[in-house]
C-alpha positions in Angstrom: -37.5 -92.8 -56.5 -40.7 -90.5 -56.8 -40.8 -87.2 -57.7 -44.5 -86.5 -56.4 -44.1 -87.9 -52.7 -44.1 -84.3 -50.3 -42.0 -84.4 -47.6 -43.1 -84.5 -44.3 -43.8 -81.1 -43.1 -43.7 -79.4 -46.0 -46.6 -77.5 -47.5 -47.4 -75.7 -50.8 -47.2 -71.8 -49.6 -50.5 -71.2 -52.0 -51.0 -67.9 -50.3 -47.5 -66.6 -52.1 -50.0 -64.5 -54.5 -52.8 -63.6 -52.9 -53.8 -62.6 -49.3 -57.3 -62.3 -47.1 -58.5 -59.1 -47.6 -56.4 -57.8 -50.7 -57.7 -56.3 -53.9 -57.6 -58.5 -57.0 -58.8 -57.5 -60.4 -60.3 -60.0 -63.0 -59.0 -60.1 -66.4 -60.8 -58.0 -69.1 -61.2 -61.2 -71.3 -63.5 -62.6 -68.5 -65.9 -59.9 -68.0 -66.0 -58.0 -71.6 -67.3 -54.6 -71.4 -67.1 -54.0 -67.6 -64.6 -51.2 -66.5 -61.7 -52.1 -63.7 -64.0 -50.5 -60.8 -66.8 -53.7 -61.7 -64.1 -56.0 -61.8 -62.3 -55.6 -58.7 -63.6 -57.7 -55.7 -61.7 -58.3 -52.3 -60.9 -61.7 -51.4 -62.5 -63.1 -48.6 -60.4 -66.3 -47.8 -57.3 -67.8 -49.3 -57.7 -71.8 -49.9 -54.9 -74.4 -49.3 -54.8 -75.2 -53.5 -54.2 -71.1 -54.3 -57.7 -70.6 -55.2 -59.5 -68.0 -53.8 -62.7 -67.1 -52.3 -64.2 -63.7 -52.9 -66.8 -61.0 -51.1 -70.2 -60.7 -53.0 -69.0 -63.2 -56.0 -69.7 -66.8 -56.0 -66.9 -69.6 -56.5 -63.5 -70.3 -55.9 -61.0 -68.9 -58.1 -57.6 -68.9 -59.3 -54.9 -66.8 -60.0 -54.7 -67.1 -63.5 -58.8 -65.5 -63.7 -56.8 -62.2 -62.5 -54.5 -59.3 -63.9 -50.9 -59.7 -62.5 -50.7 -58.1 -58.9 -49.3 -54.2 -58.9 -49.1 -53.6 -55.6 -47.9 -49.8 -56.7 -51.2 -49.2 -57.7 -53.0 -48.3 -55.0 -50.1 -46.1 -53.4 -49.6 -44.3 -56.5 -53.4 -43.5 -56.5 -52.8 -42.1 -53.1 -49.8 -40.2 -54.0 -51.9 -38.5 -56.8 -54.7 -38.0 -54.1 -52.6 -36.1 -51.9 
């Protein structure tokens, strides 16, 4: 009996968190000093292990490096805009 054979067929969904061409925010503790505008990026390509790559930074990344996901953010910044 082993509890880390996969079953046939059956994939890690690592793309639960993130997707290609969404808006992710990295964690104040990792760039000190920089406002939310500098620290947003737009990810480029979602890897099979849930890392991510990201337009105009180097690396791959992972989701802990982020703040958590609000995906009411942006529509309530259109709501106000309106």
């Amino acid at each position: 009996m082993s509890f880390f054979k996969r079953k046939p067929g059956r994939s890690m969904n690592a793309s639960v968190w993130a997707r290609q061409g969404m808006n992710v925010t990295f964690r104040a503790e990792i760039m000190p000093g920089k406002p939310r505008e500098e620290r947003t990026f737009r990810i480029e390509k979602v890897m099979t292990n849930g890392r991510v790559v990201l337009e105009n930074f180097l690396g791959e990344h992972r989701e802990g490096a982020f703040e958590p996901i609000n995906f009411l953010r942006e529509r309530a910044g259109n709501d106000q805009r309106s």
